[in-house]
Phi, psi and omega in degrees: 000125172295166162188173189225216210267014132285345157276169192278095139214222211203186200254145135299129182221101186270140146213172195229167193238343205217121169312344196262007185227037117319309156256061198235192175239024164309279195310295205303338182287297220279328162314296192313324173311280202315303185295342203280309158327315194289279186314349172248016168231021192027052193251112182285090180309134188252308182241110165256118168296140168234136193268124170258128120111335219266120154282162149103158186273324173296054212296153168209196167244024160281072200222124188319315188298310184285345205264331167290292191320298170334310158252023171264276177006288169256035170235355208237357194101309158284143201238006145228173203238141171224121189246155166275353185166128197310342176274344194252030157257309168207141170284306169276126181323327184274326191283294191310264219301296171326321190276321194281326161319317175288330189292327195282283206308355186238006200082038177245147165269069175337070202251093176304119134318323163274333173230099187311142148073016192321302177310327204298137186269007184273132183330309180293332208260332168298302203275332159314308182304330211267297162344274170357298189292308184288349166280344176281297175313319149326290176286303139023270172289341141304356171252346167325303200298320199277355193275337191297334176287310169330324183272321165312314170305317185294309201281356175288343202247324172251325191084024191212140158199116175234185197240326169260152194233136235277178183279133157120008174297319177299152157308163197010034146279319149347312181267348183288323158304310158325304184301333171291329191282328181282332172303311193272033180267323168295005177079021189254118149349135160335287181306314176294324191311287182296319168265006171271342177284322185265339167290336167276010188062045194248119161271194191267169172264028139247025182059023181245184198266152183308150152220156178305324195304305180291348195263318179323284195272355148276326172300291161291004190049039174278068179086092162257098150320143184281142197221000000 
């Protein structure tokens, strides 16, 4: 977007909550959201981060897109950040209120498309945010709740719920497992197990190298984790 040295401008800051909505229309609204605010307050997105991806019931900002966004903030002149709409800076209230405080505390400008006035320090525009914020928190903890009943249901039913599927499930896992089998069949240890694996060049199903620990727990069927 052009723009010239009287304009505001500021970063974009997308995120998706699920590795399966990355190519969802999560990213293209919260653009459309963000650029369609920008052009009409003549505030010019110089830069959009995009959060892939970010999980877990535990929440934090510990997220590669902000922590980059974050020091282009203090290093390049731009001061302000524009979201579509405040969960999708954090969903839990206490991560919301911590961040919009650190941004304040150094001069940056938070700006919601959805919630005008995000920043504002008057007791009513707080105690909104805070609602907000806990209504985000809310939902949250209810879609926690429903995938956990979910998994309970599959393993009740199937008798397993895993997000990965266990080692020899893949094409040539299977033989690789053989090759564990005849070492430790030869009377050999886990770690000669492992390191005989790697000397032949057999990886992992994430390419990294055997350790016994891991031939251990595929052997013994104590969970095989895909390693």
């Amino acid at each position: 977007m052009p723009y010239d040295g009287f304009m505001v401008k500021a970063f974009g800051y997308l995120r998706v909550s699920g590795k399966g909505q990355v190519d969802g229309d999560g990213f293209p609204r919260q653009l459309q959201a963000i650029n369609g605010y920008a052009a009409a307050h003549d505030i010019a997105v110089v830069k959009v981060f995009r959060e892939k991806g970010v999980t877990g019931t535990k929440e934090s900002m510990d997220r590669p897109a902000f922590a980059e966004m974050m020091t282009a903030l203090h290093s390049n002149g731009v001061r302000t950040i524009i979201i579509e709409k405040l969960d999708r800076l954090a969903r839990d209230l206490m991560v919301q209120e911590a961040t919009i405080a650190d941004l304040q505390k150094h001069g940056f400008t938070l700006v919601s498309v959805a919630e005008p006035d995000l920043m504002a320090t008057d007791p009513t525009r707080i105690l909104m945010r805070q609602l907000m914020g806990a209504v985000a928190q809310y939902d949250k903890s209810q879609i926690v709740l429903k995938l956990r009943g979910a998994r309970m249901r599959m393993r009740a039913k199937e008798g397993r719920c895993e997000g990965r599927k266990p080692y020899g499930y893949y094409d040539g896992e299977q033989s690789v497992i053989g090759r564990m089998q005849e070492l430790r069949a030869a009377r050999m240890g886990f770690d000669r197990i492992a390191a005989q694996l790697n000397a032949e060049g057999l990886k992992t199903r994430t390419g990294a190298r055997w350790h016994g620990l891991v031939c251990n727990r595929i052997l013994t069927g104590k969970g095989r984790k895909a390693a």
